[in-house]
C-alpha positions, -999 to +999 in steps of 0.1 A: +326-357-153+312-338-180+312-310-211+305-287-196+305-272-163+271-266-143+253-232-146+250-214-106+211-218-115+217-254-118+238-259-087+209-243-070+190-272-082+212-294-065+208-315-031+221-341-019+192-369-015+191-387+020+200-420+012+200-434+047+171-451+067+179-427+097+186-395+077+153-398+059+135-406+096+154-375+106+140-355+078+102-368+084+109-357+122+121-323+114+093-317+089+068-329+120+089-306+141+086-274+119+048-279+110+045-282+149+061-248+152+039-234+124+006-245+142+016-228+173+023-195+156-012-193+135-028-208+168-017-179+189-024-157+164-062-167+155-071-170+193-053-135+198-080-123+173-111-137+194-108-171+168-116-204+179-091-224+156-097-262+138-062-282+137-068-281+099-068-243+104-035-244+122-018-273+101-026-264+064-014-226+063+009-212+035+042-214+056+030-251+069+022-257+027+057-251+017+072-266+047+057-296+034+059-292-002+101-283+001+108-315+026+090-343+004+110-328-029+138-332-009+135-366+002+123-373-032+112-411-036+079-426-024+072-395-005+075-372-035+058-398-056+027-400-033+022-361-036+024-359-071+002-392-071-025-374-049-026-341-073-026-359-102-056-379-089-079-351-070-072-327-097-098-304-087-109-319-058-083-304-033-086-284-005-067-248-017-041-254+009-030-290-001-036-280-036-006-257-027+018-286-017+005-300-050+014-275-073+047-267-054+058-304-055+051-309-096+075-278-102+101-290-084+128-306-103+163-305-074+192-328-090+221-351-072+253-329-069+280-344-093+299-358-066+266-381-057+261-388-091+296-399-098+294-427-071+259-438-080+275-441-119+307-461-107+287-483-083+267-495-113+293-495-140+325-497-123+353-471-119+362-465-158+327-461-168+335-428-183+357-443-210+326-459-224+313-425-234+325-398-261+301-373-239+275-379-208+260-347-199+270-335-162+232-318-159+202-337-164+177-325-192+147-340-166+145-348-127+118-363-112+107-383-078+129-411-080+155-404-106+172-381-133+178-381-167+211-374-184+221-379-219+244-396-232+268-409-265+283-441-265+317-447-283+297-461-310+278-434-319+245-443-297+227-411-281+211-423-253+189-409-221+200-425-192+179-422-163+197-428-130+177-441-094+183-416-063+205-438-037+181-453-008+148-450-030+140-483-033+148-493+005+126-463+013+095-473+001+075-490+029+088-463+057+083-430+032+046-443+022+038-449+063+052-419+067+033-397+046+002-417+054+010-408+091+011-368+082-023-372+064-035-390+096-022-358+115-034-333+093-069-345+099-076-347+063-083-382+068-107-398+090-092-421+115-122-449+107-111-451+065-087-481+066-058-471+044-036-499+043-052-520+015-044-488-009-009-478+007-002-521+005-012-515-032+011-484-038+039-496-019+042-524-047+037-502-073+065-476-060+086-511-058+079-520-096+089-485-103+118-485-088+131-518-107+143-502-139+147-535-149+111-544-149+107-508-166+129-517-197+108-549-199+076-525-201+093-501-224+094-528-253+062-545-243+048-505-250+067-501-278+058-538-295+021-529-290+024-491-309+050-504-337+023-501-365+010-470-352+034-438-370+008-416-342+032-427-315+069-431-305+084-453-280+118-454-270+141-487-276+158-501-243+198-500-246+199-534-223+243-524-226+232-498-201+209-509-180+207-525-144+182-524-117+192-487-110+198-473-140+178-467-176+196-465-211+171-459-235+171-440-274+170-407-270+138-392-288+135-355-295+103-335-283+091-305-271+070-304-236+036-310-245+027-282-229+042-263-257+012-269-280-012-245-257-001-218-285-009-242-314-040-237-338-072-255-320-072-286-346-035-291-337-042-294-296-080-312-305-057-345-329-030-346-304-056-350-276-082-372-295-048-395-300-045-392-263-076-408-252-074-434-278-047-448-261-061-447-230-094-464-245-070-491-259-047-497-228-077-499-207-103-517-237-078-537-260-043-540-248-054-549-209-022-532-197-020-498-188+007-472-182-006-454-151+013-423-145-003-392-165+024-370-151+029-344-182+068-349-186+061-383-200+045-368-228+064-348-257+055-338-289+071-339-320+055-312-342+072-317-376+057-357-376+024-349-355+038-376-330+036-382-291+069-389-277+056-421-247+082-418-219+083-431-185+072-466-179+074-477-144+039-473-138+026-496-159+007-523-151-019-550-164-058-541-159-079-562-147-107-576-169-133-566-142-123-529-143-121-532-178-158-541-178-167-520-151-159-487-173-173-501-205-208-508-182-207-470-164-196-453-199-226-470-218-247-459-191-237-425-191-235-422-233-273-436-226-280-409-207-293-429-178-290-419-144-300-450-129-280-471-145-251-447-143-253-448-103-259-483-102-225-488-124-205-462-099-213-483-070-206-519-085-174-504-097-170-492-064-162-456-072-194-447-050-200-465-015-235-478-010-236-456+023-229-422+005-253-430-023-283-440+001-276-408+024-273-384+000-292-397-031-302-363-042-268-349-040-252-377-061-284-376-089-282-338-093-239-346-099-248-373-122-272-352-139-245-323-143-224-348-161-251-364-186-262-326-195-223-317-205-214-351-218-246-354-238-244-324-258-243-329-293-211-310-304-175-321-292-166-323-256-151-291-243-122-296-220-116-259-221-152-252-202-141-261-167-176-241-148-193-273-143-164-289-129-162-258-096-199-269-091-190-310-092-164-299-069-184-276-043-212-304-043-188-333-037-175-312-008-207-310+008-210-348+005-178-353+016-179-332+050-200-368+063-170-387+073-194-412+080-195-425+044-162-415+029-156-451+007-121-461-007-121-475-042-105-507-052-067-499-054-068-514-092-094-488-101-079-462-085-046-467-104-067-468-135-084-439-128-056-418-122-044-423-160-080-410-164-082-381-144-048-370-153-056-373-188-087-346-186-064-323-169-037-323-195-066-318-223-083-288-200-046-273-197-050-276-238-084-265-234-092-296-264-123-301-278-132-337-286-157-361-298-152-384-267-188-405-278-167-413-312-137-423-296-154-448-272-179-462-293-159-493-307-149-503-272-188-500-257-199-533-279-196-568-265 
């Protein structure tokens, strides 16, 4: 199919993705079936040493962790999506062990074999598509949880990035996202009284409009209309030649992982940062739509220019012009420096359930308190100092062991605050300092 022929550490990268209702049932039941095994082993093994065992003891060791972690990479799709969704959004927050699973599924990056790829090309494009091309690269230069990337040169000169769906991801959806909910359910980590289904109703629609590459070419030019005037960012331009509801062509842009600027001088990784969370402020202030994913492969960086390289837009959606006010109301609040006000805001937005703040009133005000002290100090915001965030972390533990008053945000929140969330972790991974109070301070008025 290609240039080239594939490296043996790149055919170690491949496997086959279950494409099949059954064959992904079968791999949810073997996971089940292996965990099972695991619990037994460290069960016999703690009460052999005098230990009186909790299933999340049993369920959430090491072996368990990558048992997990390996069969949702392979199945890719929803259920790989939903891992790297939960990292991204508890950043801190996790458990070690599921922290593990985490970690384990963000690094992993398995590819179709050629021969899967081939059939998934000429279903699309017919059996001659390859005489469309002067070169399409045989390995893909990104893989992720629902597709892979290959480029690609047109006989016209075009070099392209051409992201292709895994087969079965789309018709995979509602059972992978019930699925993984169900493991969650089993793993205890969950109480059975916190009804789920309004958020896993929410992200099975999302995972849909994500897989509709369609819909994401229509979002790559809406992105790309909005940031024309702005020489900060760059947007890939859809190829609509290329594209179908399974397959991507886009420009190819040049860019270096931005994870590549953590050796960068401090006011290099502070502008690209500050850039960062402008966007976010616009998206979520001015533009009313927001790209939700903060996974860091959708961010490059082009050093020569200054520019971020925008990629990945399947997770975009519009926001709401309640949220919109609901983080302009708890940000004022908390640039004010008033506790009150700033718990008040949490619960209306409903980031804090009106049972957790009346039981544990003094646990939430001495949290709230920790965050006025770091945010209102003078100089630039710090993302480097992460010590407060261990004690945030250890305190919302405490509150969190009453099951009693665990509270699920609005799923449109929770989707915004992800972008958020994943946001701060990519500038503490930079270790940026920035003048957040500056940033926000046009969008706090009116």
């Amino acid at each position: 199919m290609g240039d080239d022929d594939d490296a043996p550490a790149d055919r170690r990268r491949q496997r086959a993705v279950p494409s099949g209702r059954l064959s992904r049932l079968g791999s949810f039941g073997k996971l089940a079936g292996g965990v099972a095994g695991g619990m037994i082993g460290e069960g016999a093994r703690r009460l052999a040493a005098g230990e009186r065992p909790r299933m999340s003891d049993m369920l959430l060791t090491p072996g368990n962790a990558k048992k997990v972690a390996d069969q949702l990479a392979h199945l890719r799709g929803a259920a790989m999506k939903l891992g790297q969704m939960i990292s991204m959004d508890a950043g801190d927050m996790l458990p070690p062990e599921l922290a593990m699973i985490m970690a384990r599924l963000r690094d992993q990056a398995q590819h179709m074999p050629p021969g899967q790829l081939k059939t998934v090309l000429a279903d699309a494009w017919g059996p001659d598509w390859r005489q469309r091309f002067t070169r399409f690269g045989p390995t893909p230069v990104a893989a992720a949880s629902i597709g892979q990337v290959h480029r690609a040169t047109t006989k016209d000169g075009r070099d392209l990035a051409i992201k292709v769906q895994y087969p079965g991801v789309a018709r995979s959806i509602d059972s992978d996202v019930d699925n993984v909910a169900t493991l969650l359910r089993v793993s205890g980590l969950v109480p059975k009284s916190l009804d789920l289904s309004p958020l896993l109703s929410e992200a099975k629609t999302q995972l849909r409009e994500e897989a509709d590459y369609e819909r994401e070419g229509q979002e790559l030019e809406r992105f790309a209309a909005l940031l024309a005037d702005d020489p900060r960012y760059i947007v890939p331009r859809l190829d609509p030649e290329f594209t179908t509801t399974d397959i991507l062509a886009m420009t190819f842009v040049e860019g270096a992982p931005i994870e590549s600027i953590e050796a960068e001088p401090q006011a290099v990784r502070d502008t690209v940062i500050g850039n960062l969370i402008e966007l976010v402020l616009r998206e979520l202030f001015d533009f009313g739509h927001m790209q939700t994913d903060p996974n860091f492969a959708n961010y490059r960086y082009q050093a020569d220019e200054g520019r971020l390289v925008l990629l990945d837009f399947g997770a975009s959606r519009a926001i709401e012009p309640r949220v919109s006010a609901a983080y302009r109301t708890l940000l004022s609040a908390v640039f004010k420096g008033d506790r009150d006000k700033v718990r008040e805001a949490a619960i209306d937005a409903g980031f804090l359930g009106p049972a957790a703040a009346a039981k544990h009133r003094a646990l939430v005000d001495r949290m709230i308190d920790i965050i006025l002290v770091e945010i209102g100090r003078p100089d630039r915001f710090d993302f480097g100092d992460r010590a407060f965030v261990s004690v945030l972390a250890e305190m919302g533990q405490d509150m969190a062991e009453d099951r009693a008053t665990w509270h699920l945000p609005p799923a449109d929140l929770i989707f915004a605050q992800r972008k958020i969330s994943g946001t701060a972790l990519l500038a503490a991974r930079l270790k940026a300092k920035v003048d957040i109070r500056a940033l926000a301070a046009p969008y706090l008025t009116g």
